[in-house]
Gaussian input, Z-matrix of N, CA and C with variables (Angstrom, degrees):
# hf/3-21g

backbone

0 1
 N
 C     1     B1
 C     2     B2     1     A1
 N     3     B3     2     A2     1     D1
 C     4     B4     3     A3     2     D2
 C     5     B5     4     A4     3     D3
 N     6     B6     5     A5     4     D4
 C     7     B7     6     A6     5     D5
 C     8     B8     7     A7     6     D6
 N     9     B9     8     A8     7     D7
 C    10    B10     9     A9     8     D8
 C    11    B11    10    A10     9     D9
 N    12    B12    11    A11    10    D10
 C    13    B13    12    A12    11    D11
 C    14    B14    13    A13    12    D12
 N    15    B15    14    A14    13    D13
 C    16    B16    15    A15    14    D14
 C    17    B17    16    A16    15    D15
 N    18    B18    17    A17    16    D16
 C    19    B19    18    A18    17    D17
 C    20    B20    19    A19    18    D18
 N    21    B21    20    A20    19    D19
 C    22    B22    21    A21    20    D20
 C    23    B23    22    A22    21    D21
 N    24    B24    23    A23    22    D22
 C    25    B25    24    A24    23    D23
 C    26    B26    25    A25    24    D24
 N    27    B27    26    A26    25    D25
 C    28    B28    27    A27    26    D26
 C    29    B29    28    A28    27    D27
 N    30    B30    29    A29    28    D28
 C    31    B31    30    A30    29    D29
 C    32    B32    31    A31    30    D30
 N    33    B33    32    A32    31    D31
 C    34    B34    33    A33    32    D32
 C    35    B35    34    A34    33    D33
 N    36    B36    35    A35    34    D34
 C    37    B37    36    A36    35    D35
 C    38    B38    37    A37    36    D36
 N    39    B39    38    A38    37    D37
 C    40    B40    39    A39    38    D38
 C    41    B41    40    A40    39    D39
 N    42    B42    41    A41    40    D40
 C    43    B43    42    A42    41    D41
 C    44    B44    43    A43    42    D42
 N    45    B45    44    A44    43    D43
 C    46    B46    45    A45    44    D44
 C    47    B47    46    A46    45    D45
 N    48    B48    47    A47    46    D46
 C    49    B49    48    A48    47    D47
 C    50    B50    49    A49    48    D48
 N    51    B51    50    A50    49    D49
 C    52    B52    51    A51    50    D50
 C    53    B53    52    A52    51    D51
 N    54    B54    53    A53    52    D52
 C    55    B55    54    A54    53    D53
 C    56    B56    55    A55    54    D54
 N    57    B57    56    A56    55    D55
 C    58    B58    57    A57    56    D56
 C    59    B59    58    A58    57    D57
 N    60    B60    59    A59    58    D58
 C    61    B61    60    A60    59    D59
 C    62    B62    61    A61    60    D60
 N    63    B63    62    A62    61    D61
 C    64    B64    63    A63    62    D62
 C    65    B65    64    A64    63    D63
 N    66    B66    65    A65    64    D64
 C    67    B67    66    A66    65    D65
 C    68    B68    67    A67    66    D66
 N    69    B69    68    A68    67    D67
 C    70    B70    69    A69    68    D68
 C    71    B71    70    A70    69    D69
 N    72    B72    71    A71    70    D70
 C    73    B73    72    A72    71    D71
 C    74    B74    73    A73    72    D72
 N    75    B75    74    A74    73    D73
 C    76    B76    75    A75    74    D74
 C    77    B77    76    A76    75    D75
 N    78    B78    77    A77    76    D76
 C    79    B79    78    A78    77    D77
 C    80    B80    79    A79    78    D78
 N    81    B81    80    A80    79    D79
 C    82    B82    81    A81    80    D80
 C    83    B83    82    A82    81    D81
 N    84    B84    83    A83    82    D82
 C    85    B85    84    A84    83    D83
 C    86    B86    85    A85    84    D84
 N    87    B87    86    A86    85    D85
 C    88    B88    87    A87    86    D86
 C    89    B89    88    A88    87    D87
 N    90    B90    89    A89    88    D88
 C    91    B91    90    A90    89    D89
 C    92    B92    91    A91    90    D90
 N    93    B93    92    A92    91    D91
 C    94    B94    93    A93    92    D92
 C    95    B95    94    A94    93    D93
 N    96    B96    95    A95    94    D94
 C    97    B97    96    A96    95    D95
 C    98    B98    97    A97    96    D96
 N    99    B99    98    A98    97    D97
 C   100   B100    99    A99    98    D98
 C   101   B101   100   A100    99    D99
 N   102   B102   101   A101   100   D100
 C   103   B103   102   A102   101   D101
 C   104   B104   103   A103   102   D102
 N   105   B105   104   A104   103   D103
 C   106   B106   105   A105   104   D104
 C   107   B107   106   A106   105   D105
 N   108   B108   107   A107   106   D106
 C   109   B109   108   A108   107   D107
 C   110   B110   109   A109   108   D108
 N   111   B111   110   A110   109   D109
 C   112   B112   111   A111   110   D110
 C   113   B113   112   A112   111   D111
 N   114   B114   113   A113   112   D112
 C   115   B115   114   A114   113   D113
 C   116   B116   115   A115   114   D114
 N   117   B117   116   A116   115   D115
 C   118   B118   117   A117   116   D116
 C   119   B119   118   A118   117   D117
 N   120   B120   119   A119   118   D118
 C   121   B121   120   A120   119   D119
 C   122   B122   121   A121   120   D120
 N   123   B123   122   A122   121   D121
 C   124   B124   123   A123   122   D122
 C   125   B125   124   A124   123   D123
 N   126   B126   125   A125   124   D124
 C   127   B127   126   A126   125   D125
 C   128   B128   127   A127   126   D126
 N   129   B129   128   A128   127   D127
 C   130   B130   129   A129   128   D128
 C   131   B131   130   A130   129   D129
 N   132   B132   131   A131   130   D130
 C   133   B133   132   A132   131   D131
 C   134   B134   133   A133   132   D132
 N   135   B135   134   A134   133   D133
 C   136   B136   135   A135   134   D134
 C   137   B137   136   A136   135   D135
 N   138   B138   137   A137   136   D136
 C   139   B139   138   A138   137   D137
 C   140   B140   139   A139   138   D138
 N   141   B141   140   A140   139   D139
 C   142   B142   141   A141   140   D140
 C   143   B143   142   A142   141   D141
 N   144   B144   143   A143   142   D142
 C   145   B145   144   A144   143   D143
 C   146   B146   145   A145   144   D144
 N   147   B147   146   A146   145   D145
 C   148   B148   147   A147   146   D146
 C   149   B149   148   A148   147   D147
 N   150   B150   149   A149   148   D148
 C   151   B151   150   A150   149   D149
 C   152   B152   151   A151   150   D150
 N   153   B153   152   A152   151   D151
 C   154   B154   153   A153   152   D152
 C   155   B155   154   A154   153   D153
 N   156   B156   155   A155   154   D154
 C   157   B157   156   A156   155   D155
 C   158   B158   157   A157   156   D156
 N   159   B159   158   A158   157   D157
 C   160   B160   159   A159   158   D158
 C   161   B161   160   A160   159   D159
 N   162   B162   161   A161   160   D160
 C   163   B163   162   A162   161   D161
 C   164   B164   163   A163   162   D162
 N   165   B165   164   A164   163   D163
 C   166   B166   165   A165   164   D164
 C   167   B167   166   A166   165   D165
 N   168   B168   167   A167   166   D166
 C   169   B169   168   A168   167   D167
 C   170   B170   169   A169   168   D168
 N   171   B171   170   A170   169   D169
 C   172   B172   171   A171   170   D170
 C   173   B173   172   A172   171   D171
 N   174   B174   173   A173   172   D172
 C   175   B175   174   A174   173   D173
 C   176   B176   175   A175   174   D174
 N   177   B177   176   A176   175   D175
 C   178   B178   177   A177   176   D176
 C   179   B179   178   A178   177   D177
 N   180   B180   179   A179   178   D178
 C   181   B181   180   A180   179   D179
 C   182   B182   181   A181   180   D180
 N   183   B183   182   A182   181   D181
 C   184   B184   183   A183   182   D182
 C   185   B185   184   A184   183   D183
 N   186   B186   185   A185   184   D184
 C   187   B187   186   A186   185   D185
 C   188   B188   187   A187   186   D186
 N   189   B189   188   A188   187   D187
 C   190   B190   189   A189   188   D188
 C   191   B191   190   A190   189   D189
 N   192   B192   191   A191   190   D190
 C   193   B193   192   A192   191   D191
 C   194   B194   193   A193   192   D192
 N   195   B195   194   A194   193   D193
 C   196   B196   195   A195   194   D194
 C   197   B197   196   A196   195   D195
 N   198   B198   197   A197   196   D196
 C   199   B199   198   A198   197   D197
 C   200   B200   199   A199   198   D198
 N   201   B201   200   A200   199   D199
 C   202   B202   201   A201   200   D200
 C   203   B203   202   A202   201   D201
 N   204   B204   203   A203   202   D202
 C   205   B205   204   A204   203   D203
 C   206   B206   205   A205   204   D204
 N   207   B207   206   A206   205   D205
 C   208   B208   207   A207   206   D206
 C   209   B209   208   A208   207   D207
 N   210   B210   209   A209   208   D208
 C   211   B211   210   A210   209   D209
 C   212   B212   211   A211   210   D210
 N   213   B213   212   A212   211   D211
 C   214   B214   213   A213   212   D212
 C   215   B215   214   A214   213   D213
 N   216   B216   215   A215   214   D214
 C   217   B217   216   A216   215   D215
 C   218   B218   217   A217   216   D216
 N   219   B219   218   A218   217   D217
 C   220   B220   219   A219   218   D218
 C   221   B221   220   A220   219   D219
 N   222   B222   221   A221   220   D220
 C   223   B223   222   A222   221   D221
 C   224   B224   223   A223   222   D222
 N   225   B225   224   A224   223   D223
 C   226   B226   225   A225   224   D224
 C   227   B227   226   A226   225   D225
 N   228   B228   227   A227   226   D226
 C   229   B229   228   A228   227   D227
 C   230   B230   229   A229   228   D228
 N   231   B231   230   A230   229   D229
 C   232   B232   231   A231   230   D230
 C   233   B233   232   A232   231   D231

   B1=1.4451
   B2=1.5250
   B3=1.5533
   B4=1.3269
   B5=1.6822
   B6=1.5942
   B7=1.0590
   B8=1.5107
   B9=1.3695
   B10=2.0607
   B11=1.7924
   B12=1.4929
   B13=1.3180
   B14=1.5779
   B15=1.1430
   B16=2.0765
   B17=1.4116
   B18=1.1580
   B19=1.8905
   B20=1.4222
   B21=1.4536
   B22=1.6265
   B23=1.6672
   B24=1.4038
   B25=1.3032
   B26=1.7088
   B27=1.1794
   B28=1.6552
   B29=1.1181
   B30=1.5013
   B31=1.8104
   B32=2.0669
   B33=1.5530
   B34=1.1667
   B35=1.7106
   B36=1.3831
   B37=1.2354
   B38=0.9488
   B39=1.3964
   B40=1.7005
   B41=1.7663
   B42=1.3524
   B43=1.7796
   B44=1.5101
   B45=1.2770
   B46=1.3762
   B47=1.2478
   B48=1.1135
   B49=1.7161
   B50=2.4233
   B51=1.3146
   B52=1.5619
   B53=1.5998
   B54=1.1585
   B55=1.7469
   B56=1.7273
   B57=1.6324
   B58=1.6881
   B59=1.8447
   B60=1.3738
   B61=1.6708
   B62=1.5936
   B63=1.5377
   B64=1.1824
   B65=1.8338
   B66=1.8528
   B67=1.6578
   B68=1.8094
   B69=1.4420
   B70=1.6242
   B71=1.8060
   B72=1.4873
   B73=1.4584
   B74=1.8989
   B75=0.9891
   B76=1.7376
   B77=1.1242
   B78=1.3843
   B79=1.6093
   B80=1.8040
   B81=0.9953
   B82=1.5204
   B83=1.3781
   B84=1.7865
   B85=1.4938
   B86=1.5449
   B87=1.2610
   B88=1.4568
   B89=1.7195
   B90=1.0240
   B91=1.4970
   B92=1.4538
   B93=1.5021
   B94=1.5915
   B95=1.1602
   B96=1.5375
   B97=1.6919
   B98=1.8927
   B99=1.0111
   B100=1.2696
   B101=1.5502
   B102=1.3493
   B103=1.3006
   B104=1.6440
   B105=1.9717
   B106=1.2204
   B107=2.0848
   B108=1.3742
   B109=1.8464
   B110=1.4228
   B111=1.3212
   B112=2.0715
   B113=1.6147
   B114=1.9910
   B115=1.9668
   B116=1.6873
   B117=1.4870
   B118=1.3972
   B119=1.4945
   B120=1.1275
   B121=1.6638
   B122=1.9181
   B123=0.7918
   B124=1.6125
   B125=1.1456
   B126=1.8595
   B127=1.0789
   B128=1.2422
   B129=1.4251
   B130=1.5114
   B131=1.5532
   B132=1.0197
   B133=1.8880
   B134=1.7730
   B135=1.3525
   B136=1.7085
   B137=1.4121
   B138=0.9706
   B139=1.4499
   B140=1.5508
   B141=1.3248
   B142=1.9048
   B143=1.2333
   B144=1.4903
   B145=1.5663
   B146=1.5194
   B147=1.4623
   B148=1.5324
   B149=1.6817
   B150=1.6386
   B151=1.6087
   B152=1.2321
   B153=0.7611
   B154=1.6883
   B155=1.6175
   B156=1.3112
   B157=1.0544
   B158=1.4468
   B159=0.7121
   B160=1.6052
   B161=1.6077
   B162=1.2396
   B163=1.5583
   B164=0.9737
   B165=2.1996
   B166=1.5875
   B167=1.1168
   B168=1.9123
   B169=1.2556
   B170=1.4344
   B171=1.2688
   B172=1.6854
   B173=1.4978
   B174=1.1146
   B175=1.1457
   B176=1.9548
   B177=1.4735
   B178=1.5434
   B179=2.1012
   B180=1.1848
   B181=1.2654
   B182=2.3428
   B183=1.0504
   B184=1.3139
   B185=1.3865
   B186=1.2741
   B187=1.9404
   B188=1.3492
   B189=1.5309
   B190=1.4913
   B191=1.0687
   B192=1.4007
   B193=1.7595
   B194=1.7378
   B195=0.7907
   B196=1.2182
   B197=1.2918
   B198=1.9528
   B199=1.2578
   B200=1.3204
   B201=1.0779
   B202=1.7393
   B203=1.2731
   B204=1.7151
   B205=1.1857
   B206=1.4572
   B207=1.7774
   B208=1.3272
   B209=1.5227
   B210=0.9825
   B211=1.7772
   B212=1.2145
   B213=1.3473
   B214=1.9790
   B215=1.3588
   B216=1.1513
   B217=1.5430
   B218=1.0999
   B219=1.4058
   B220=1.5152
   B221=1.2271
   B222=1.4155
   B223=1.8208
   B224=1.8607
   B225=1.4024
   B226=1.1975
   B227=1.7504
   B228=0.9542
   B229=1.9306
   B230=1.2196
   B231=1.5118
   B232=1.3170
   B233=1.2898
   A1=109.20
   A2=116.28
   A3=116.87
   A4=116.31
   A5=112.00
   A6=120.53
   A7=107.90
   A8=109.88
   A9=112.70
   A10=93.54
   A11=85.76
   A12=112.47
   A13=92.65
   A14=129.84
   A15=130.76
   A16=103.54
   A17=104.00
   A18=139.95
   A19=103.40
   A20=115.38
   A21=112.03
   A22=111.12
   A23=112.06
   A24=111.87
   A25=103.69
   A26=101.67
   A27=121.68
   A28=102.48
   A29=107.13
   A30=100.60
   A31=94.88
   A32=91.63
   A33=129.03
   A34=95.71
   A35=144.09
   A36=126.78
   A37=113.04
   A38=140.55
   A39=157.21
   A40=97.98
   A41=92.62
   A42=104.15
   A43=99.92
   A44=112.90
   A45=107.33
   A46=114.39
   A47=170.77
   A48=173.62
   A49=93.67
   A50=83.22
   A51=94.23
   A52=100.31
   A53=121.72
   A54=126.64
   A55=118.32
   A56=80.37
   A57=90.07
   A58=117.52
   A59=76.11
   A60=90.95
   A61=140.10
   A62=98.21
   A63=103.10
   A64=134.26
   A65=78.13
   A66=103.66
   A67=105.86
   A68=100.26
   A69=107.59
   A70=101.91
   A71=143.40
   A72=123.27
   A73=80.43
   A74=130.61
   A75=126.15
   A76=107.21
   A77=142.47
   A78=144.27
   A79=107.63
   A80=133.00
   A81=132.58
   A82=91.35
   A83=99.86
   A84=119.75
   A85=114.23
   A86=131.96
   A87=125.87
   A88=98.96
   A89=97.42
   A90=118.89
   A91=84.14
   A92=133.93
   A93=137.30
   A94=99.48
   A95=104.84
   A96=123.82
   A97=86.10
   A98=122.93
   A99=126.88
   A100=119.21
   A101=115.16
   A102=122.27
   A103=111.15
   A104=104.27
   A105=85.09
   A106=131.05
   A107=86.81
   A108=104.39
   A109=96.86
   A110=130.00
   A111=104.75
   A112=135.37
   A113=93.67
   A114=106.34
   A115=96.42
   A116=103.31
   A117=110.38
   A118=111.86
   A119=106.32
   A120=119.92
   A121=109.45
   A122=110.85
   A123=116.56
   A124=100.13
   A125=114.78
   A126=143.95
   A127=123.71
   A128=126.17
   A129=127.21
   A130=103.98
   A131=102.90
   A132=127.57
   A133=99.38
   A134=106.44
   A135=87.55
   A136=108.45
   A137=124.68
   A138=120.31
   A139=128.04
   A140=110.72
   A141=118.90
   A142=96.42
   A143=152.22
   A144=133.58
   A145=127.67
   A146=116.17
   A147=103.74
   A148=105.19
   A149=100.34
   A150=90.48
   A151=133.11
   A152=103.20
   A153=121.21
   A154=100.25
   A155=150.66
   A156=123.40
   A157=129.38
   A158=125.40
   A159=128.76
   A160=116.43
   A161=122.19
   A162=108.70
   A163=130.25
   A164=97.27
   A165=90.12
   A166=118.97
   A167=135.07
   A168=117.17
   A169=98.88
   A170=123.22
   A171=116.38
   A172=124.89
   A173=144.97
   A174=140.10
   A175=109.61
   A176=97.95
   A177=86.68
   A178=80.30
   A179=130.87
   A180=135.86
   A181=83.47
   A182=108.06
   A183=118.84
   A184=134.22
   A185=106.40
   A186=114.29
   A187=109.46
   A188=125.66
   A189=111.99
   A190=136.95
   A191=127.24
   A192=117.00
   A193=98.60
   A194=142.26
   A195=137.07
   A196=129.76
   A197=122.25
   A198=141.37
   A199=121.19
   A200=121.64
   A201=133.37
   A202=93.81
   A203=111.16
   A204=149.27
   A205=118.41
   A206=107.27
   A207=105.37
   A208=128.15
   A209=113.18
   A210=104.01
   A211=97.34
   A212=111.66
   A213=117.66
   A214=113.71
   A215=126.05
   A216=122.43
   A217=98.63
   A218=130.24
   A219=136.74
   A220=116.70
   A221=121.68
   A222=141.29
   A223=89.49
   A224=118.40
   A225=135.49
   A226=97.87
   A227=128.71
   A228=119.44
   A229=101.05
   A230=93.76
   A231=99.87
   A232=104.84
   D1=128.75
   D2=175.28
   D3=-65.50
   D4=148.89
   D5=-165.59
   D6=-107.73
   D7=130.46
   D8=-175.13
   D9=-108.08
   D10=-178.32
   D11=-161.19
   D12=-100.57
   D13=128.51
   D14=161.17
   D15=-125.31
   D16=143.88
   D17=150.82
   D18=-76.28
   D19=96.97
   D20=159.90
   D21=-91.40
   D22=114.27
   D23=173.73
   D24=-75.32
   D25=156.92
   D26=175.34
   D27=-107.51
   D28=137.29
   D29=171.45
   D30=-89.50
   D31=157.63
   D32=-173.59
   D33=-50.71
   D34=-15.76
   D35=-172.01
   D36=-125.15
   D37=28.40
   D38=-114.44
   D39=-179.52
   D40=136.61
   D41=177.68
   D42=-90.72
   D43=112.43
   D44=155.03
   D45=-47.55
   D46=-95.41
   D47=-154.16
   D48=-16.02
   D49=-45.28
   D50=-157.90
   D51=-78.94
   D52=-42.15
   D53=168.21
   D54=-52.39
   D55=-44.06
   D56=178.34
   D57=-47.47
   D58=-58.09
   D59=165.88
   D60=-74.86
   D61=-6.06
   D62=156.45
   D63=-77.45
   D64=-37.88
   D65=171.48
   D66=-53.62
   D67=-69.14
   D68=-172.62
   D69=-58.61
   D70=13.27
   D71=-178.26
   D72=-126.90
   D73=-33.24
   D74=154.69
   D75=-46.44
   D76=3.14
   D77=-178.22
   D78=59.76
   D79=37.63
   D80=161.18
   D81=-96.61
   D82=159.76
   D83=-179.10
   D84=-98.33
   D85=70.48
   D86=-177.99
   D87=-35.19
   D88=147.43
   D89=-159.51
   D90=-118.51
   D91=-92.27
   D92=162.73
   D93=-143.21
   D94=177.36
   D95=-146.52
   D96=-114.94
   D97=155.23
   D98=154.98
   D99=-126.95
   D100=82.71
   D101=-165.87
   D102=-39.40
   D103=-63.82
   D104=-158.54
   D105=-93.44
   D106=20.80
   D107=159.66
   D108=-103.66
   D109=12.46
   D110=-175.55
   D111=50.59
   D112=7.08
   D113=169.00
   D114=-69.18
   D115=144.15
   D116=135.21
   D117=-123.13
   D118=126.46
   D119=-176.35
   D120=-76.14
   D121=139.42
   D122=-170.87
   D123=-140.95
   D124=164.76
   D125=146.25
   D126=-118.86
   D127=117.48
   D128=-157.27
   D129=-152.55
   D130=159.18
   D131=169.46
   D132=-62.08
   D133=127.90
   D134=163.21
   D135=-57.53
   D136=-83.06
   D137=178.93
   D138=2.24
   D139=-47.75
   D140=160.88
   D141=-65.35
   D142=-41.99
   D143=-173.16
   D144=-30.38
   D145=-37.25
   D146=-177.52
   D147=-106.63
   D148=7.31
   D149=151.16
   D150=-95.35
   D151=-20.44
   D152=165.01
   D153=-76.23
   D154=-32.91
   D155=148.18
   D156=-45.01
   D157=-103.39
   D158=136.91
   D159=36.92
   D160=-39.16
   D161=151.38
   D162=-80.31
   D163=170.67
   D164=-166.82
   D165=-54.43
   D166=-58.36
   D167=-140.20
   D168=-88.55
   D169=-3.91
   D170=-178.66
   D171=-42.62
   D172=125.93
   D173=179.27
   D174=-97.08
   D175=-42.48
   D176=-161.54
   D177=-148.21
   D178=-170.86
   D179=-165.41
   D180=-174.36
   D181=109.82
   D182=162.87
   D183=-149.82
   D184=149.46
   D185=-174.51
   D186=-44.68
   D187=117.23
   D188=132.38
   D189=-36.94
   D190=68.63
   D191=-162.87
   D192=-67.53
   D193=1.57
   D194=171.66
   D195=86.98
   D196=17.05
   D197=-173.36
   D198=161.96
   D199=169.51
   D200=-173.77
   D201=-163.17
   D202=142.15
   D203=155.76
   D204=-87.84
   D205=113.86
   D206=166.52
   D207=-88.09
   D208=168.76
   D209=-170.00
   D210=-82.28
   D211=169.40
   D212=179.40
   D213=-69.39
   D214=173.47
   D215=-160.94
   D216=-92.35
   D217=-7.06
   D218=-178.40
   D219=-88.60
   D220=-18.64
   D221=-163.37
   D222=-61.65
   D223=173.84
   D224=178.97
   D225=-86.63
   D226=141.20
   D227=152.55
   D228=-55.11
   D229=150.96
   D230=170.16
   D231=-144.39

């Protein structure tokens, strides 16, 4: 089975260091940690996706779509 790219959010009361390692003993490949947003970036089976939900500190489990568009420098803030 081909392997995708996920954004594991951390919830706000949870050590990233300790999720990480929860992620990598669920058999996903931590890719790197981004301490100070609380991503851990993975490579995983879809199939591991709603296990990796499913722990405690997980908040959210989402696609690397692989980019974001910023608005033009002219746009309003928002």
């Amino acid at each position: 089975m081909a392997k995708n790219n996920y954004f594991v959010s951390v919830k706000p009361d949870a050590q990233i260091t300790s999720v990480a390692g929860e992620v990598r003993a669920a058999g996903a490949n931590v890719r790197q940690t981004l301490d100070a947003i609380g991503i851990v970036e993975v490579e995983a089976d879809e199939a591991l996706v709603e296990k990796l939900k499913s722990l405690a500190g997980v908040a959210s489990v989402d696609p690397a779509t692989g980019g974001f568009q910023l608005p033009p420098p002219d746009s309003p803030v928002q």
